[in-house]
N, C-alpha and C positions, 0 to 999 in steps of 0.2 A: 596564554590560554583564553579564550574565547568564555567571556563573563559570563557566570549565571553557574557553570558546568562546575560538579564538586566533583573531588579527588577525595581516594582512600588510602592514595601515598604517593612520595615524587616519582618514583618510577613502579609503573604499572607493567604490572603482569601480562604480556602478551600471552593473548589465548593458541591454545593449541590448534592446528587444525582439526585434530582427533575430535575436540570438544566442539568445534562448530559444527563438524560433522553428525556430531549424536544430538547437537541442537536439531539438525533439518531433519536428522533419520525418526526421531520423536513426533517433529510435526506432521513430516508427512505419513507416519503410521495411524497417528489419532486421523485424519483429514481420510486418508487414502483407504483404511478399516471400511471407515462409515459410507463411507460413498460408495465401493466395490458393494456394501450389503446390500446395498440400495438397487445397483445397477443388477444385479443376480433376481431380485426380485422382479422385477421389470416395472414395476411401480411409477406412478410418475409423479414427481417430488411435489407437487403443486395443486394434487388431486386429493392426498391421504395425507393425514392428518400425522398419523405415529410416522411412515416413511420423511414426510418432509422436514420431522424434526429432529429424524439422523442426519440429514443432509444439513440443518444448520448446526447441531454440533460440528460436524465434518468442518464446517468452516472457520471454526474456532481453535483447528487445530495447533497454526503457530501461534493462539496466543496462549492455549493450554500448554503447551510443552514451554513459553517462555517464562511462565509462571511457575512451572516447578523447578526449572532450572535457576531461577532467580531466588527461590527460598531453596536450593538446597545449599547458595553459598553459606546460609546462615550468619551474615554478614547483615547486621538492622542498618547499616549508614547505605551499602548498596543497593538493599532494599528498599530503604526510605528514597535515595534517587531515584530509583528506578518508576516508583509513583508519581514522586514530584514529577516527571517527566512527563508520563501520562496526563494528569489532572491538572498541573500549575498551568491555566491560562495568561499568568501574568507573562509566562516568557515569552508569547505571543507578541510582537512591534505590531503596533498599529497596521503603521504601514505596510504592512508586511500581508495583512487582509485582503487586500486586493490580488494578490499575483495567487495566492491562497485559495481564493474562493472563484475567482473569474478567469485566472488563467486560461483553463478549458473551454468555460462557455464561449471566452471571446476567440479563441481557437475555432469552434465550432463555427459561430459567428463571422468570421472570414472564410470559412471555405463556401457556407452557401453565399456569400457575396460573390465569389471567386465563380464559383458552378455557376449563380445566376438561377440558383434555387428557390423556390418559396420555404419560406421554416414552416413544417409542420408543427404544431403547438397542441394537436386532436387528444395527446395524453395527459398534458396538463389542464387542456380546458376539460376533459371530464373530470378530474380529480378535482376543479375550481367546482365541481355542482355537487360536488358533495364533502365537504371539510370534514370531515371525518375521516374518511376514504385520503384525504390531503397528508393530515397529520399520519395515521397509520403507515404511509408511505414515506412521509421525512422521516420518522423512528427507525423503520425498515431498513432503510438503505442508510441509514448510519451505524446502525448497530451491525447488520451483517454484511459485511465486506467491510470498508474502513476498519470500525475498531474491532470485530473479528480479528482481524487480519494484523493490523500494523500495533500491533503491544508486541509481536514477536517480529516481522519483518523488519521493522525500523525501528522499532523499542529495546529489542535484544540481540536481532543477526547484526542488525548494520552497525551496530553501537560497537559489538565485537569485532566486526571489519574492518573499521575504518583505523585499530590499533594494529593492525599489519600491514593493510591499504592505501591507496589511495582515496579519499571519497570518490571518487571516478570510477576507480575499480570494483569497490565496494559496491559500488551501487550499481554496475553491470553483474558482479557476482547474485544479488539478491534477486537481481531481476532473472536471470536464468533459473532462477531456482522459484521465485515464483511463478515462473509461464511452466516449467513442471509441472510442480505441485498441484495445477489446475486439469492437467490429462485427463485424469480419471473421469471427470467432470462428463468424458466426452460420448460416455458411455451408461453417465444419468439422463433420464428421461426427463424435459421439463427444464434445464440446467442452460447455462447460458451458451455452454460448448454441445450441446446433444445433438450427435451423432456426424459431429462436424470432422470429418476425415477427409475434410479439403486441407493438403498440404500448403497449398497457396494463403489459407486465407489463416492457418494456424501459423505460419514464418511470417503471415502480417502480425498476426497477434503475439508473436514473440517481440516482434522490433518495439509494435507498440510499447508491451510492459515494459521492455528496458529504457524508453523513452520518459515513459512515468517514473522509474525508478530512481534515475536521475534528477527530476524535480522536486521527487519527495527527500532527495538526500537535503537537495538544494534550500526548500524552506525551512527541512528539520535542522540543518546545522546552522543559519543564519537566524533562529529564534530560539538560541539556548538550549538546541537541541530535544524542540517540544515534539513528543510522540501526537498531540493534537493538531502542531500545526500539520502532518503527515495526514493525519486524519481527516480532518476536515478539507485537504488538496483531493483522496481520494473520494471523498462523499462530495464535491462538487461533480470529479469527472463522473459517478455513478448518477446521480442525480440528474444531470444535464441527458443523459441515455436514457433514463427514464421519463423525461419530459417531453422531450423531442423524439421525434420518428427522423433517423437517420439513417438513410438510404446508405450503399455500401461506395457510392462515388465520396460524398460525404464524410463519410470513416477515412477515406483513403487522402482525401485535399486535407483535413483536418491532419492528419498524422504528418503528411508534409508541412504543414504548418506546426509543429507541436517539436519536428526534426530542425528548426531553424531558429527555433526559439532555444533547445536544448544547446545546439552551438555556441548559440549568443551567451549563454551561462558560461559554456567552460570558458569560453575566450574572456570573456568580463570576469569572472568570479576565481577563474583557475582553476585546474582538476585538482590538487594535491586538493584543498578541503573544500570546493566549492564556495568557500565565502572572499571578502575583499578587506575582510581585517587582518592586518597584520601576525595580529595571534593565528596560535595553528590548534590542532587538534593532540599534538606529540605528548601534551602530559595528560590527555586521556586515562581512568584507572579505572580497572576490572577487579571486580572481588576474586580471593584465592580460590580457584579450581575446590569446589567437596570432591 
């Protein structure tokens, strides 16, 4: 077993389908609720003040529904992991910081080599004239999307996956299910998908996430299974978006670059866990079903 991972007995309780299933059906009712009230208003998420702040609940929905599902084991050892996972920085490797935090940018960073692009930098150099405005924005995009999001996606779906799974599969399963969970999104105003019913550029955006899905299996199981090192993978890629003006040539060489990099993982690391230690994931242990 892969160090650091505590057990609540040698052989773990493989979870039901039925119960993953009422994992996602929970997330996506909290998420999918708050956003549909939004969209009926016609409101635009970024203008008002009460609307925008159902739309960041909305976003919290798989870590809310992982949160109750994690106290209704009633289980304090499970529950006590399940934070350690979250907040224990130490299972972070050092080295491990680099493919974590730069992966993406240097992705980015070879496709306008590639195009023969100039990097626009016009959203970060405004945010450098006013550090306020700076900080308000690193809190932002780490709080909503990363850890919104990955206490349930990689904290609790994929942890449950990967006891039936392949980490491979696993993490193609998550990713299907969060390029879903995002639909609704498409029909908020102000939202990162609004009113985008370009088939083309949404079957981009699915390959993307399951591309990301895959990386984040990849650091969260090669660091002790840290829900942060997950987090802070996707608060680079959101951060890097927010800094830079990236044109849709750009999006598109970068994902080819991001598709070759994923390969190089399975082939080097292996699908069954993504990692290169001998240890596997098989004595994996899940608290008893409440």
């Amino acid at each position: 077993m892969i160090q650091g991972r505590e057990t609540m007995s040698n052989q773990p309780q493989q979870p039901s389908v039925l119960s993953i299933a009422a994992y996602v059906g929970v997330a996506f009712a909290i998420s999918w609720v708050c956003w549909l009230f939004v969209a009926l208003t016609g409101t635009n998420a970024f203008t008002d003040i009460e609307v925008g702040t159902v739309v960041l609940l909305g976003g919290f929905g798989p870590t809310i529904a992982a949160i109750i599902f994690v106290w209704r084991t009633k289980n304090p050892q499970f529950q006590g992991d399940y934070w350690q996972r979250v907040f224990d920085l130490r299972r972070i490797k050092p080295g491990w910081l680099l493919p974590i935090l730069l992966l993406y940018p240097g992705a980015v960073l070879i496709a306008f080599i590639i195009s023969g692009t100039s990097i626009d930098f016009s959203p970060f150099q405004a945010l450098l004239q006013n550090p306020g405005s700076l900080f308000v924005t690193l809190v932002f995009v780490f709080i909503f999307g990363p850890f919104a999001e990955e206490l349930g996606w990689r904290g609790y779906l994929l942890e449950r996956l990967q006891i039936r799974y392949s980490a491979l599969v696993a993490s193609l399963i998550v990713g299907v299910i969060w390029w879903a969970w995002h639909l609704p999104t498409i029909a908020v105003e102000g939202m990162f998908l609004d009113t985008t019913f370009d088939p083309v550029f949404l079957a981009g955006y699915f390959g993307t996430l399951l591309l990301y899905s895959v990386l984040f299996t990849w650091v969260y199981n090669n660091n002790q299974f840290s829900v942060m090192a997950a987090i802070l993978m996707h608060f680079s890629i959101n951060l890097t978006s927010r800094l830079v003006v990236m044109p849709a040539e750009i999006f598109a060489i970068t994902t080819g670059v991001l598709i070759v990099v994923v390969l190089a993982v399975i082939v080097s690391y292996g699908a069954k866990h993504l990692v290169r230690e001998t240890t596997t994931l098989d004595n994996l242990s899940l608290a008893e079903e409440a």
